[in-house]
C-alpha positions as CSV (number, residue, x, y, z in Angstrom):
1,X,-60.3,55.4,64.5
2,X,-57.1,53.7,66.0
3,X,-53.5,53.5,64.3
4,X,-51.1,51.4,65.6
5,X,-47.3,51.3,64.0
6,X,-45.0,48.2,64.6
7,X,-41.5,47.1,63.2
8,X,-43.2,44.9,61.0
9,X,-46.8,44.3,59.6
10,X,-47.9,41.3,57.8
11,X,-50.7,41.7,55.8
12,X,-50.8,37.6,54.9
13,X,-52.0,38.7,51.3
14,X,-49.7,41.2,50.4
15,X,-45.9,41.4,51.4
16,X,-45.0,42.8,54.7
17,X,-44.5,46.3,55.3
18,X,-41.3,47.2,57.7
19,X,-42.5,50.1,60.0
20,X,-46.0,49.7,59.2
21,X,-49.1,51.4,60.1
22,X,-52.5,50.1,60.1
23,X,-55.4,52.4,60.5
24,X,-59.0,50.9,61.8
25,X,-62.4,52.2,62.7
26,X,-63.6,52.1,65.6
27,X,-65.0,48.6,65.0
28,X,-61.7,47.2,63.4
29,X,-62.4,47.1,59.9
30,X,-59.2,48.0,57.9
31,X,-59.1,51.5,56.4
32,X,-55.3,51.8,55.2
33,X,-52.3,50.0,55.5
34,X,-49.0,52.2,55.1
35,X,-45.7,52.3,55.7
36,X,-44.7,54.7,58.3
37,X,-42.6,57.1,55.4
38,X,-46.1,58.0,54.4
39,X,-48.0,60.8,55.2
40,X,-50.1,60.5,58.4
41,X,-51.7,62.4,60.8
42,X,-53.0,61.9,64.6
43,X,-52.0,59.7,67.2
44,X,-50.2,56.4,66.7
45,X,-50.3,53.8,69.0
46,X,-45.8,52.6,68.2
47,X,-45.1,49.3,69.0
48,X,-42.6,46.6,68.8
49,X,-43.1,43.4,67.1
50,X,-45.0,42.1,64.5
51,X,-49.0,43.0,63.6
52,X,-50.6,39.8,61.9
53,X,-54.3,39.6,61.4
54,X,-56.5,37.2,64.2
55,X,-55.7,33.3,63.8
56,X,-57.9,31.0,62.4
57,X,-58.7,28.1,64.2
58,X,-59.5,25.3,61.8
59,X,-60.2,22.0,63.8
60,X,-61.2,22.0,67.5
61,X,-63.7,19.8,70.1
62,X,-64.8,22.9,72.5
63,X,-67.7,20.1,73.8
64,X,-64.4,18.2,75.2
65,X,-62.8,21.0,77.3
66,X,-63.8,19.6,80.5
67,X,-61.4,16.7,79.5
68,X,-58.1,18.9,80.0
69,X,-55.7,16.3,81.8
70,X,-57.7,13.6,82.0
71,X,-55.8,11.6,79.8
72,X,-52.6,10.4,79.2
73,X,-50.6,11.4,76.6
74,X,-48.3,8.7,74.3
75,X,-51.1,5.9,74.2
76,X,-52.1,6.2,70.5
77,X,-55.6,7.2,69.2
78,X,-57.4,3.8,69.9
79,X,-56.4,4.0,73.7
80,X,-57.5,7.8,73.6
81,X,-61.1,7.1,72.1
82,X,-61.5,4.5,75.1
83,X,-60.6,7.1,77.0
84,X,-62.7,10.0,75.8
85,X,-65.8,7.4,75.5
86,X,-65.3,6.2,79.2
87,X,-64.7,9.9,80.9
88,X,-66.9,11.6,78.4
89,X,-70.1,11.7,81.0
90,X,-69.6,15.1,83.4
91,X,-72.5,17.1,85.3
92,X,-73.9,19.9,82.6
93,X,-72.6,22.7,84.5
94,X,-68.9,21.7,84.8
95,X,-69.1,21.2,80.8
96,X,-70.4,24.7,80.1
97,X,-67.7,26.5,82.3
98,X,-65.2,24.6,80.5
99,X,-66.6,25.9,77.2
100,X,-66.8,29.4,78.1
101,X,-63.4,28.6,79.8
102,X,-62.2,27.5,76.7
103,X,-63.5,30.0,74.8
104,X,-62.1,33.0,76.9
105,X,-58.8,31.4,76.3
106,X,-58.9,31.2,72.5
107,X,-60.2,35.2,72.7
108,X,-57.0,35.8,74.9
109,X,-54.9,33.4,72.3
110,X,-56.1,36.3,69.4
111,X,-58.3,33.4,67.5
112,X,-60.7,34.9,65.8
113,X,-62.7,32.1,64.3
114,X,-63.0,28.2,64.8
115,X,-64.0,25.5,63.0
116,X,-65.5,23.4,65.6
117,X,-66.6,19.6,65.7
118,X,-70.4,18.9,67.3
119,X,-71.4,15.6,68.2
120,X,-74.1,17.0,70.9
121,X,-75.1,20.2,72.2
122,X,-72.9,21.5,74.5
123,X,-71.6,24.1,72.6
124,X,-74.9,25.7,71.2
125,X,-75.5,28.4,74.1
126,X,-71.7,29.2,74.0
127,X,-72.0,29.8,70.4
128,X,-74.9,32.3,70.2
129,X,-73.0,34.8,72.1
130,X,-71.0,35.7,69.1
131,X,-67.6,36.4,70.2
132,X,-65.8,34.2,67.8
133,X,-67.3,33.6,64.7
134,X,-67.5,29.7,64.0
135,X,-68.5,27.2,61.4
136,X,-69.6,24.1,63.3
137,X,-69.6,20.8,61.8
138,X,-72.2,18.2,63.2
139,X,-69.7,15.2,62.8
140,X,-71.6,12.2,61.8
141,X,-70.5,8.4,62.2
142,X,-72.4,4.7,61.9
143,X,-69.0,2.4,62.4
144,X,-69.3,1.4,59.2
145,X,-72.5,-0.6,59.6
146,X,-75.0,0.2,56.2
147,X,-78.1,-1.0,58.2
148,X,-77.3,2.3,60.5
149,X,-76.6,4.4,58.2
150,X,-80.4,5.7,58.1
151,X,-80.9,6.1,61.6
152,X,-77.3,7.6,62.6
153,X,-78.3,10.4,60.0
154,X,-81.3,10.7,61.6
155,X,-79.8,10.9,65.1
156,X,-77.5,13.5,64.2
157,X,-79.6,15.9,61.9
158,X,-81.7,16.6,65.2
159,X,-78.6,17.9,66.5
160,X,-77.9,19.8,63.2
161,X,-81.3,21.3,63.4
162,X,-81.0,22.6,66.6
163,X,-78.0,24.6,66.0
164,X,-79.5,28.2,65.5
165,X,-76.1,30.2,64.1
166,X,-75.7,33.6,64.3
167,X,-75.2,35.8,61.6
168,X,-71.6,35.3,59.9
169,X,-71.3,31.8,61.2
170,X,-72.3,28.3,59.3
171,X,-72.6,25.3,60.0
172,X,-72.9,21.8,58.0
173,X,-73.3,17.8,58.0
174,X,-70.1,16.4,58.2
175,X,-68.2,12.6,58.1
176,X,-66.2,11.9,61.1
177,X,-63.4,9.9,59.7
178,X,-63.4,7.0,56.8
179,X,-63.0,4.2,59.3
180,X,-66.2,5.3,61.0
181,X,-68.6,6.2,58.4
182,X,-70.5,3.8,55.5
183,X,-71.2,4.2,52.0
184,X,-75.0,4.9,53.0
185,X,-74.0,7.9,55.6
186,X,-71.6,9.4,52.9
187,X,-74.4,9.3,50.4
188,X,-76.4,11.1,53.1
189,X,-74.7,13.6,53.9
190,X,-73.7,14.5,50.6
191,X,-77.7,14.7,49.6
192,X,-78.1,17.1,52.7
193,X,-75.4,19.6,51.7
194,X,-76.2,19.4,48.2
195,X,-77.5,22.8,46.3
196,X,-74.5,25.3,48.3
197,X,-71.5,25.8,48.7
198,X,-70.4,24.2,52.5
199,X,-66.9,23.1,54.1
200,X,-66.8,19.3,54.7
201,X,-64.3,18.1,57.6
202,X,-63.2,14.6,58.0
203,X,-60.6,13.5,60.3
204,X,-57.8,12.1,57.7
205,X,-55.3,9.0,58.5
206,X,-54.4,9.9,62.3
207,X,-52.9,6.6,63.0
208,X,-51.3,3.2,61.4
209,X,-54.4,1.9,62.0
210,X,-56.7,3.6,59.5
211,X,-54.8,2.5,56.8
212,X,-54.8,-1.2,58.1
213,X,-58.0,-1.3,57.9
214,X,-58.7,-0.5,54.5
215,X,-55.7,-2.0,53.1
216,X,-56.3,-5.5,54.4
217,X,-58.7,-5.7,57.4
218,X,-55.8,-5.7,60.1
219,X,-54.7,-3.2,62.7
220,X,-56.5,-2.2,65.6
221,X,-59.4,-1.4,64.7
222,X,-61.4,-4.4,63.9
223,X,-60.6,-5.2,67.9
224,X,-61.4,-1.9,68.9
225,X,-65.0,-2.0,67.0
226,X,-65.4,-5.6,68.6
227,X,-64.7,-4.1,72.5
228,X,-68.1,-2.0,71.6
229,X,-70.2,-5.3,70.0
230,X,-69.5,-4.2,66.7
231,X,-69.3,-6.4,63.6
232,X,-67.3,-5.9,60.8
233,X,-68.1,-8.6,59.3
234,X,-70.2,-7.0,56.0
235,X,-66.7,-4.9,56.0
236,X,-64.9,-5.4,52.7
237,X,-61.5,-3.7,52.4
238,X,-60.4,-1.5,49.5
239,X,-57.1,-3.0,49.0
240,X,-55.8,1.5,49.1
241,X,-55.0,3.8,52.1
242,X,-58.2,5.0,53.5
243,X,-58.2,8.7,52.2
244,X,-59.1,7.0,49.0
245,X,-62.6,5.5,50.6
246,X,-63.1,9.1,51.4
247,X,-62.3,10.6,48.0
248,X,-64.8,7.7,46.4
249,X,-67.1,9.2,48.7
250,X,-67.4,12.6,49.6
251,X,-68.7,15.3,47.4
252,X,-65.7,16.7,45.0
253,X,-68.4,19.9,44.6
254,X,-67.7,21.0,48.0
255,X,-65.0,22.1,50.1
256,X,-63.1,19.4,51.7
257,X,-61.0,20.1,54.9
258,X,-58.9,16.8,55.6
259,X,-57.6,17.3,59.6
260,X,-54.4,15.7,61.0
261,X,-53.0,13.8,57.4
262,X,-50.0,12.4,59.5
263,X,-49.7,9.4,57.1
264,X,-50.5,11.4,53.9
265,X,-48.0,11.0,51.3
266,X,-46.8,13.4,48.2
267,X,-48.8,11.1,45.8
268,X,-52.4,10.8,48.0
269,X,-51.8,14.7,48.1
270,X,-51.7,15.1,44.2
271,X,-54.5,12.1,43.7
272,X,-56.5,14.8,46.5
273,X,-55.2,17.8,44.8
274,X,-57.0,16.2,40.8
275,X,-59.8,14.9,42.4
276,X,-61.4,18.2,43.8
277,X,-59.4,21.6,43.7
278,X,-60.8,23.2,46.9
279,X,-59.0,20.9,48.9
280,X,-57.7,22.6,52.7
281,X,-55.5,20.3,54.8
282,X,-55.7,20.9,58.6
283,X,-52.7,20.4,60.8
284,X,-52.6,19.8,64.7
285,X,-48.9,19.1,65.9
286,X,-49.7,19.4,69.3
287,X,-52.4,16.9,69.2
288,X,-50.7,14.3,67.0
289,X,-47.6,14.7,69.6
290,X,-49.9,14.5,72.4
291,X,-51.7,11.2,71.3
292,X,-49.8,9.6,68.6
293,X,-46.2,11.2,69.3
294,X,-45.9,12.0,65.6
295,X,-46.2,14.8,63.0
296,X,-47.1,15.1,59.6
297,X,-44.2,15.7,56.7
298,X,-45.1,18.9,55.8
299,X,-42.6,19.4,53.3
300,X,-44.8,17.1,51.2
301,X,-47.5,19.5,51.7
302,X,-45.1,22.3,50.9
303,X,-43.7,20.6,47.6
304,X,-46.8,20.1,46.7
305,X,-48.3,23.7,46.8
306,X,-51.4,22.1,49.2
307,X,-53.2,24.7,51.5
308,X,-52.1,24.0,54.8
309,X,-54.2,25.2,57.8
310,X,-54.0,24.8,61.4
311,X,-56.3,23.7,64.0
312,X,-55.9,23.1,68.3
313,X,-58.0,20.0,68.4
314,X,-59.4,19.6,71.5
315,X,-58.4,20.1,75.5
316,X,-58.7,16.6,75.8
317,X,-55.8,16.3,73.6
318,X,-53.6,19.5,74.1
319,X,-52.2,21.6,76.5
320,X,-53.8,24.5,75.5
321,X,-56.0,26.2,72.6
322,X,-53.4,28.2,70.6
323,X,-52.0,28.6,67.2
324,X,-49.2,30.3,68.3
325,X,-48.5,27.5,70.2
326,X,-48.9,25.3,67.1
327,X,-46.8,27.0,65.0
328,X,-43.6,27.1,67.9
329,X,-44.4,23.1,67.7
330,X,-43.9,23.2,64.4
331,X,-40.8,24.8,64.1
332,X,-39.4,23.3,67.2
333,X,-39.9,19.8,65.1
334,X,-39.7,20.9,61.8
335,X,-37.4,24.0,61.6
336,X,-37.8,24.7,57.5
337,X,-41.0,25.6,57.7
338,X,-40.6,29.4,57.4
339,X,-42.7,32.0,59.6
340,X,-44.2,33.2,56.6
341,X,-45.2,30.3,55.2
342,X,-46.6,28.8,58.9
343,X,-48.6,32.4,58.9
344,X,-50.6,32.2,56.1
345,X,-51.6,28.6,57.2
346,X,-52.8,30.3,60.5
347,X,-54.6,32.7,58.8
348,X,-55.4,33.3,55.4
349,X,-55.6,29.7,54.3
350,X,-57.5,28.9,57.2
351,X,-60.3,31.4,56.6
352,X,-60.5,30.3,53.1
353,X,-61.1,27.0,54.1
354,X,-63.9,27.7,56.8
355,X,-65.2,30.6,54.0
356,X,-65.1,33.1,56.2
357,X,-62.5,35.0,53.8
358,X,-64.8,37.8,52.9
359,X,-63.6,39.4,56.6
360,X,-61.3,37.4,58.1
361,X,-57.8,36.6,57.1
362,X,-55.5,39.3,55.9
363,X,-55.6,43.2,56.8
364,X,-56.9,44.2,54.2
365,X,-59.1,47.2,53.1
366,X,-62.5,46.8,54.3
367,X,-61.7,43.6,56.2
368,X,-62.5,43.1,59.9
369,X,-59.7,40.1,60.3
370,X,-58.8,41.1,64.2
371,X,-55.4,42.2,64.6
372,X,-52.2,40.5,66.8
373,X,-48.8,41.8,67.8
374,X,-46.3,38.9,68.0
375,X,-43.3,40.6,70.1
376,X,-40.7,39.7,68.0
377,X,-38.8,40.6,64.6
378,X,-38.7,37.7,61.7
379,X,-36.5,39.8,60.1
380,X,-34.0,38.8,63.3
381,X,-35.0,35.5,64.4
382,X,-36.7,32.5,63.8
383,X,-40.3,32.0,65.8
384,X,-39.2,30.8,69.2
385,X,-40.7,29.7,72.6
386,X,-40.3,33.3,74.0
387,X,-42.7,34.7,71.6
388,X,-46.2,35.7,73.1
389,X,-49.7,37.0,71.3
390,X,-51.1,40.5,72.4
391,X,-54.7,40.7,70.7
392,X,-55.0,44.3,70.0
393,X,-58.3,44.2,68.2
């Protein structure tokens, strides 16, 4: 059993408790949660700061790790998929030490689960050894050519199929992004996750772009898709923003997880919000800065009661892997976003939206959610850049 007392503890799904105690067992599952006037006995572990439970890690590439500083930051997403497509090919064993490089740091970062995008491999072996519990999505994409749309599904379920996950992680068939995927993929992937209950990612109107394209035709991206031979000539635009080719599409049965939403507005939040109420939104500040040097407005998200969650992207596209991190980003940019509110998107929100809520989360009784001590008071101060994570379980 371990007890450990701290200025503050925030349960996530109950108010904090000032001069809190949490008591584990030995393996970290929550047996009480007190406030230090209580009755207690044995030794108690007193620190200062804040106990949270582990972070949640909604929306990360590990396979791209081995990309950290390759690429320049500022160009826009367009440039950066060049980027990633032309430095992409590395020897096998510099890839895997980046993953388990990567890995270690999210451990040391007091992540405690990731949702993490697959487009090949690399990841698998990492992934069996169980020290953070993931949900991977196989990303799927056909560049919005019908006549693929078979044999990219194909392609992909291999690498689906492969993926053996240990116990307490998932996985699923996922859309990449609604510029990138065809009415015949959707309709695939929907029949393959059909019959449970999964988490569907799809990467969510990350530049001017996206919308262009479905708007009119115009933008970048009918150049971009031309640089790789790419028609899109059969490509008839919708005359609406693109989340609403995704919302025509996807499965409103399942859990959708929209990541980046830097373009979403209050009214495609509420037309998300009636069309399927397990909607998660995931947010990654440091990767929007890094390649599009632009944030979301997340006090359309907040007005509109959406469940925010936050994600690291990948090392190709940020400086490190932390939510902490995030969330100093966030205020640093966006100062009314409170600590509380920014901590439940770290945590509670974000396990809901991978499902991993039955254990991860909030300290709560008979949860096993990891536990973090921020070193500072938010009954004092706002979250600043001298705050640091100490995982403690």
């Amino acid at each position: 059993m371990q007890k450990f007392q701290a200025d503050w503890v925030y349960p996530v799904s109950t108010d904090p408790v000032k001069n809190g105690i949490v008591i584990t067992d030995h393996d970290g599952t929550i047996r009480e949660v007190m406030s230090a006037d209580s009755s207690h006995v044995g030794d108690i572990q007193k620190l200062h700061g804040t106990i949270i439970p582990g972070f949640i890690n909604t929306h990360c590439h590990l396979e791209l790790s081995h990309m950290k500083g390759l690429l320049d930051t500022g160009t826009g997403l367009i440039s950066f998929i060049n980027d990633v497509v032309r430095k992409r090919n590395t020897p096998h064993e510099v890839i895997q030490q980046a993953i388990s490089n990567a890995e270690d740091e999210m451990l040391r970062n007091g992540i405690v689960a990731v949702g993490d995008i697959s487009n090949v491999t690399d990841t698998f072996d990492q992934k069996q050894k169980g020290r953070l519990r993931y949900y991977t999505f196989v990303e799927m994409f056909d560049f919005l050519q019908e006549k693929d749309g078979q044999s990219c599904f194909d392609q992909y379920y291999k690498i689906f199929e492969l993926l053996q996950t240990p116990e307490g992680h998932r996985k699923s068939c996922v859309p990449h992004a609604p510029y990138s995927v065809s009415n015949t993929l959707f309709a695939l992937i929907n029949a393959q996750n059909r019959g449970a209950q999964h988490t569907i990612s799809i990467h969510n109107q990350e530049m001017e772009s996206e919308n262009a394209l479905f708007l009119n035709k115009s933008g970048g991206l009918p150049a971009f898709y031309e640089g790789f031979n790419i028609s899109l000539g059969d490509f008839v635009s919708t005359g609406r923003s693109s989340i609403y080719y995704a919302l025509h599409h996807m499965d409103p049965m399942q859990r959708a997880l929209y990541v980046h939403n830097i373009l979403t507005t209050p009214e495609e939040i509420r037309d998300a919000h009636a069309w399927n109420d397990q909607v998660y939104w995931a947010t990654c500040p440091n990767a929007n800065l890094y390649i599009e040097n632009r944030l979301p407005d997340y006090r359309a998200f907040i007005e509109q009661n959406a469940r925010m969650t936050i994600g690291t992207d990948s090392l190709a596209s940020n400086w490190q892997l932390s939510i902490l991190e995030e969330m100093k980003s966030i205020v640093r940019y966006q100062s009314y976003v409170s600590f509380e509110i920014m901590l439940r998107w770290a945590t509670l929100n974000g396990a809901e939206a991978l499902g991993f809520e039955d254990t991860l989360g909030s300290i709560e009784v008979g949860k096993k959610p990891g536990l973090n001590l921020l070193n500072f008071n938010p009954e004092k101060a706002k979250l600043h850049e001298g705050v640091i994570v100490k995982k403690l379980i």
